[in-house]
C-alpha positions as CSV (number, residue, x, y, z in Angstrom):
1,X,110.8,91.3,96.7
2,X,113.0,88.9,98.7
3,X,114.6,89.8,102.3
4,X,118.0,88.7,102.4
5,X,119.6,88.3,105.6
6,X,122.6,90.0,105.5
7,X,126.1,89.6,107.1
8,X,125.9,89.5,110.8
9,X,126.5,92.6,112.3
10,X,129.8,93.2,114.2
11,X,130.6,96.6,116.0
12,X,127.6,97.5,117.7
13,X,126.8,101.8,118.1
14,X,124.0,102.8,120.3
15,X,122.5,106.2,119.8
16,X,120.3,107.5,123.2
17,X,118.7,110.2,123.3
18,X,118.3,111.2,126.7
19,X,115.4,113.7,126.5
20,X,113.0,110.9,124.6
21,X,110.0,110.4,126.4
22,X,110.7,106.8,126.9
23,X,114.1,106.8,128.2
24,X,115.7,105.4,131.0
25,X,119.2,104.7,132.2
26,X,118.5,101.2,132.9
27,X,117.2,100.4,129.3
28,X,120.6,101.6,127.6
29,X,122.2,99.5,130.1
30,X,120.9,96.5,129.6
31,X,120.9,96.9,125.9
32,X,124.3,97.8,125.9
33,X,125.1,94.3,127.8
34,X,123.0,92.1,125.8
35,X,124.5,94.2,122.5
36,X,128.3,93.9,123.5
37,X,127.3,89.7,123.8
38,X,125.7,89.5,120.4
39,X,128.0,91.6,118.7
40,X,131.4,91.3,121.0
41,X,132.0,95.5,120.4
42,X,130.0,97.9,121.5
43,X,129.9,101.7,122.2
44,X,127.4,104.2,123.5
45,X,126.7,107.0,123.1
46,X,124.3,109.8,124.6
47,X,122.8,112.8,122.2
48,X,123.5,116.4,123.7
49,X,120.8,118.5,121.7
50,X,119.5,118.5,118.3
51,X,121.6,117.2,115.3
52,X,124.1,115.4,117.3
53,X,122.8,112.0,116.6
54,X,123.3,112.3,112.6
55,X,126.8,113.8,113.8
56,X,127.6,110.8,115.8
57,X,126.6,108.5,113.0
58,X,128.3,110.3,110.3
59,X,131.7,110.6,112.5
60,X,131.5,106.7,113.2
61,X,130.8,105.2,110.2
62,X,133.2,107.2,108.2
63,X,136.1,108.8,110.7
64,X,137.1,105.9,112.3
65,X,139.4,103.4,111.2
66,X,137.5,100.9,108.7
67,X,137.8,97.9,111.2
68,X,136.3,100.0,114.0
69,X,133.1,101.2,112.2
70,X,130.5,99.7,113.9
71,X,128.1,97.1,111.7
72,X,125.0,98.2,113.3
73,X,123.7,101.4,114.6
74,X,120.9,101.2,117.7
75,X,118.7,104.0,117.7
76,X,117.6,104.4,121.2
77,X,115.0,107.5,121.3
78,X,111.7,108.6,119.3
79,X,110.9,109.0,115.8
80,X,112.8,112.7,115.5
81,X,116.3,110.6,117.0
82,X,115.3,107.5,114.7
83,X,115.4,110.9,111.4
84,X,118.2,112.0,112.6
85,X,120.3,108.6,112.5
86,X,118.9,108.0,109.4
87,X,120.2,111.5,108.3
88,X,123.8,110.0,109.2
89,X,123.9,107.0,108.0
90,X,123.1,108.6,104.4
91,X,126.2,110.9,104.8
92,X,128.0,107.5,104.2
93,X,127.2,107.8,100.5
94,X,127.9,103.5,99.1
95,X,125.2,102.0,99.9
96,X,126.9,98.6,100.3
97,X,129.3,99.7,102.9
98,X,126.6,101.1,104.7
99,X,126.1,100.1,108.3
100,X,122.2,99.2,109.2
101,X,119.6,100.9,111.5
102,X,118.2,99.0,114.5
103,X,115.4,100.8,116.6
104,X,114.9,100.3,120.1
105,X,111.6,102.0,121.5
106,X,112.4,105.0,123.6
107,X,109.8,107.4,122.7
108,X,106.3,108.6,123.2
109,X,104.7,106.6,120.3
110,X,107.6,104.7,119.0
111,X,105.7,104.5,115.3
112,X,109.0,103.9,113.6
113,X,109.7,100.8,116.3
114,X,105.7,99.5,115.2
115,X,106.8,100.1,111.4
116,X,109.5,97.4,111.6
117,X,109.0,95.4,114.8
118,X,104.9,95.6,115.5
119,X,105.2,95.9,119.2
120,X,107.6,93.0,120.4
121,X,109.2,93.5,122.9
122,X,112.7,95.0,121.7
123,X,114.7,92.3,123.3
124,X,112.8,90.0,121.0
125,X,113.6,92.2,118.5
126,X,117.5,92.9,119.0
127,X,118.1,89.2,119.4
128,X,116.2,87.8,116.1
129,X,118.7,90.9,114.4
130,X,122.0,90.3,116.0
131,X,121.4,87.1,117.6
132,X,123.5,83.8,116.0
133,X,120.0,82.7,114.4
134,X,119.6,86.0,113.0
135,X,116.0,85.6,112.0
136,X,115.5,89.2,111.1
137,X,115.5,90.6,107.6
138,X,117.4,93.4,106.4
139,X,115.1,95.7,104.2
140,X,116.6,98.5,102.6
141,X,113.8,101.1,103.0
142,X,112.4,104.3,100.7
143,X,112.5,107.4,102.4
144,X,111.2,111.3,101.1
145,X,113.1,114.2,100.4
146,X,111.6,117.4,100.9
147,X,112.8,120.0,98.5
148,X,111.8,122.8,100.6
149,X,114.4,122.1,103.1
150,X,116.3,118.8,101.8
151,X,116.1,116.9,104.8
152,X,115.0,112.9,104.7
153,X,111.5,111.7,105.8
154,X,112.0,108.3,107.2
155,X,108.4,107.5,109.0
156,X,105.9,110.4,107.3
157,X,104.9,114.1,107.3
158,X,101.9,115.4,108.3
159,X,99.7,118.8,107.3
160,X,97.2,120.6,109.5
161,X,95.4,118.7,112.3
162,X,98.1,116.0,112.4
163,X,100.9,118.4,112.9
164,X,99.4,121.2,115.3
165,X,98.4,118.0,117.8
166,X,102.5,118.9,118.6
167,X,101.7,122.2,119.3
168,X,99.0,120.7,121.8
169,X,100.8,118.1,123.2
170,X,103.7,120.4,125.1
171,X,100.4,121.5,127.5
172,X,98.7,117.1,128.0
173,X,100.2,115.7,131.4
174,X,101.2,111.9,130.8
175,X,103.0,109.7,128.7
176,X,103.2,107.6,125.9
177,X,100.3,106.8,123.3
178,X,97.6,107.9,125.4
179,X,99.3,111.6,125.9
180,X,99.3,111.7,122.3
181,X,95.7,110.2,122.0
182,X,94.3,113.1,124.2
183,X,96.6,115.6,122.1
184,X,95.0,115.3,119.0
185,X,91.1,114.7,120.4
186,X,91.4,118.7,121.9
187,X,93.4,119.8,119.0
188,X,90.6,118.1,116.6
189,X,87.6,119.8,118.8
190,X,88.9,123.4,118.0
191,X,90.1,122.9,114.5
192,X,89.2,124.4,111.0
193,X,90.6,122.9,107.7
194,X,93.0,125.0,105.1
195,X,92.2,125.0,102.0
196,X,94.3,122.6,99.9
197,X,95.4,120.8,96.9
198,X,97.1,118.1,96.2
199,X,99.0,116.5,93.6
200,X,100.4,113.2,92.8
201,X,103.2,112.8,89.7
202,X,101.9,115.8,88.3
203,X,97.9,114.7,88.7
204,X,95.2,116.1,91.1
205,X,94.7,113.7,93.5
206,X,92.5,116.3,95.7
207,X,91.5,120.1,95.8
208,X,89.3,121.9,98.2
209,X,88.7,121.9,102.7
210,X,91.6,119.4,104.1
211,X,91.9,118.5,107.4
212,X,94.7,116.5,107.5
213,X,97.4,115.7,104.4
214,X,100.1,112.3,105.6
215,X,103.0,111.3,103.6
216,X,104.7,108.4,104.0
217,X,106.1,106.0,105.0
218,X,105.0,104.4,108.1
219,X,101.5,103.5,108.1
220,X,100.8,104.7,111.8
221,X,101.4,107.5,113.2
222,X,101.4,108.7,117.0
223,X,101.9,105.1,117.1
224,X,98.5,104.3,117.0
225,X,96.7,105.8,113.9
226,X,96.1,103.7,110.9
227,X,96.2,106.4,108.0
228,X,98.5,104.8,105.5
229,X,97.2,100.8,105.7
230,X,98.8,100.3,102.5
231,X,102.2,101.1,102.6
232,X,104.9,99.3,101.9
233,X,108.3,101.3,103.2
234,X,110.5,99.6,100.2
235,X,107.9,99.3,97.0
236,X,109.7,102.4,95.6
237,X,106.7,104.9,96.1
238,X,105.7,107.1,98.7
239,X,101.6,106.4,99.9
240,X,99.3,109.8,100.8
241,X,96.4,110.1,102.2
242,X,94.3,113.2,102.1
243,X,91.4,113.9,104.7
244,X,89.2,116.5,103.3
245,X,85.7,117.2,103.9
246,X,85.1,115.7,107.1
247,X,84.3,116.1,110.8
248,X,88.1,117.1,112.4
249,X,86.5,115.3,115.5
250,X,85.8,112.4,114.0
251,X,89.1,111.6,112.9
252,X,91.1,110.4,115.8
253,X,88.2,107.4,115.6
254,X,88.2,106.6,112.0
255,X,91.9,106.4,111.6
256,X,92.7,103.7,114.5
257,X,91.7,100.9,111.8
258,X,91.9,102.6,108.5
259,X,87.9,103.4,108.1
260,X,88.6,106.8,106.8
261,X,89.3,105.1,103.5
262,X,86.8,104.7,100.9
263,X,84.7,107.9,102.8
264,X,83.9,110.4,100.7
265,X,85.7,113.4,101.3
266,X,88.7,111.0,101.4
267,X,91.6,110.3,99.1
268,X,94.5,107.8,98.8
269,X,97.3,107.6,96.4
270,X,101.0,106.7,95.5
271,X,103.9,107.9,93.4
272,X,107.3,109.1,93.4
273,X,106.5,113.3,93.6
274,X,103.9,114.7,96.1
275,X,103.0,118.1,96.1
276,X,100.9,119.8,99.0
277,X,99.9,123.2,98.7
278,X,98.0,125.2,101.0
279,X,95.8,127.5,98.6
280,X,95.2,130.3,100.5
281,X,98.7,131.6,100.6
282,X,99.3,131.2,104.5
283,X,102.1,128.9,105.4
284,X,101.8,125.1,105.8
285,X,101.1,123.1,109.2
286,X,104.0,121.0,108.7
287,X,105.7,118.4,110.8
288,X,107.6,115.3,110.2
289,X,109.1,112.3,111.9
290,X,107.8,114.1,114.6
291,X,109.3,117.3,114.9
292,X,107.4,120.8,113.5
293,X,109.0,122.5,110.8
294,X,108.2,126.4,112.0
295,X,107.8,129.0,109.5
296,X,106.7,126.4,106.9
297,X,105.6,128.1,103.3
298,X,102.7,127.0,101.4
299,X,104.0,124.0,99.5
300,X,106.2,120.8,100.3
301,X,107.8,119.0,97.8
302,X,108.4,115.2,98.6
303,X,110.4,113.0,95.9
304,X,110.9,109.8,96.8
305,X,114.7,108.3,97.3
306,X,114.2,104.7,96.4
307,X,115.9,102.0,98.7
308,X,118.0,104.2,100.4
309,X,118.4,102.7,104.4
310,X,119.0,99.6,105.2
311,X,116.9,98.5,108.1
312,X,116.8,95.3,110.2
313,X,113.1,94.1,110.4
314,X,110.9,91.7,111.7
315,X,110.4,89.1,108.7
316,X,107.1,89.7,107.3
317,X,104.1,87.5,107.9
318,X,101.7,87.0,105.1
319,X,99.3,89.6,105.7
320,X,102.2,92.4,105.6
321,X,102.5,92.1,102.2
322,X,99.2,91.5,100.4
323,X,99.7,89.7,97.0
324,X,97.7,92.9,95.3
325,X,96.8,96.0,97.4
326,X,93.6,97.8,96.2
327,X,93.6,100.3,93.4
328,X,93.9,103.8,94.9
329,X,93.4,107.3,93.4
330,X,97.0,108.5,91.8
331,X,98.4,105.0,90.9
């Protein structure tokens, strides 16, 4: 699939959340400055609580007078503020009059940032976008929608162990990837797995003790953890991976460089429907881009919506984009 360029971005919107993990006054203003000289508009502004970001977005891109819409809209916050852009700029409804998404890392584990940028630093990554060379890509990206509650998936959504590590993570001191990287070793050393199924376009990719279900998406997660090593985020399909029958503790370990695959007890596939059901009746571990979803049921839903963000990106090297990735249970 080509990467086209794209028009240079004029009108530049930055969207900071102050309460991310990564965020700092003087970040904003320096990206702000080097924004308004790339871009010669720009405007800030600061989230107030949950949902305000998408409300921004929506307001800006569609509101305001059509030669004030900003070109380019600079996500400044963690993977839940980089959703709920996302969730925003799809309000706008043409996709060709759609402004772009350009994340700045602000987070804890900034996985969206390492999905589209590795881990340049993001005034690398703001200048190959907007600078006059422009030598980033604009990919228009797949995300999932889950039918249970009909909001997007940009990065991935985790079952059991990789969604109660949030629940852990409120009581680890620190910061950043590390913080995380404790979070899920003591949430793995206490944890039993759910029974659970799950299905891919209508077949059985996997049925009996999980651990762990991702969807996706991004292939890291907590910014650090390899489980979806073959995932393109514009091939059309969404990538799982189930973790079954194996040691919870063992997991943080195998997943930093993708040798849970090919274990048994493990199972990896792709397609446009995923269903994960949890078979004992009780009510999902659920979290995504992130954030838990409390009071989860049983089963989530996630249908693929095809091309449906347009991202600026790092252009991708050669090993990004394997000529033919391996064969995986559910293709």
């Amino acid at each position: 699939m080509p990467y086209p360029v794209g028009p240079a971005p004029r009108r530049a919107l930055i969207v900071a959340n102050p309460a991310a993990g990564g965020y700092h006054p003087d970040l904003v203003e320096q990206l702000a400055a080097r924004c308004d000289e790339l871009t010669g508009a720009v405007t800030v502004h600061r989230t107030t609580g949950p949902g305000d970001a998408t409300d921004a977005v929506h307001r800006a891109v569609t509101k305001e007078p059509a030669d004030q819409r900003p070109g380019v809209i600079v996500a400044v916050g963690g993977d839940g503020t980089v959703r709920e852009i996302a969730e925003g700029l799809l309000r706008q409804g043409n996709l060709d009059r759609r402004a772009a998404l350009l994340v700045v890392p602000a987070g804890s584990a900034n996985s969206d940032y390492r999905m589209f940028w590795d881990d340049r630093p993001w005034q690398e990554a703001v200048s190959m976008a907007l600078g006059p060379e422009q030598r980033a890509r604009l990919r228009r990206v797949d995300l999932a929608r889950l039918a249970q509650t009909g909001a997007h998936v940009l990065l991935g959504s985790c079952t059991g162990l990789g969604a109660q590590l949030l629940a852990t993570l409120a009581s680890v001191p620190g910061t950043g990837r590390e913080r995380y990287a404790r979070a899920l070793a003591e949430t793995a050393a206490d944890f039993r797995p759910y029974p659970g199924r799950v299905t891919v376009d209508g077949a059985v990719l996997a049925e009996g003790p999980t651990v762990l279900v991702n969807v996706g998406g991004g292939r890291h997660r907590a910014g650090q953890y390899l489980l979806l090593p073959h995932s393109e985020p514009d091939d059309g399909l969404l990538d799982v991976c189930v973790i079954g029958d194996i040691d919870p503790v063992l997991v943080p370990r195998l997943t930093r460089d993708g040798a849970h695959l090919g274990l048994p007890g493990t199972a990896y596939g792709r397609g446009r429907r995923i269903v994960v059901e949890r078979l004992d009746g009780e009510g999902l571990a659920l979290e995504h881009d992130g954030e838990p979803q409390d009071r989860f049921g049983p089963k989530a839903t996630f249908d693929v919506v095809p091309r449906a963000l347009p991202v600026w990106a790092a252009p991708p090297r050669r090993w990004d984009r394997p000529a033919a990735r391996p064969a995986v249970r559910g293709e």
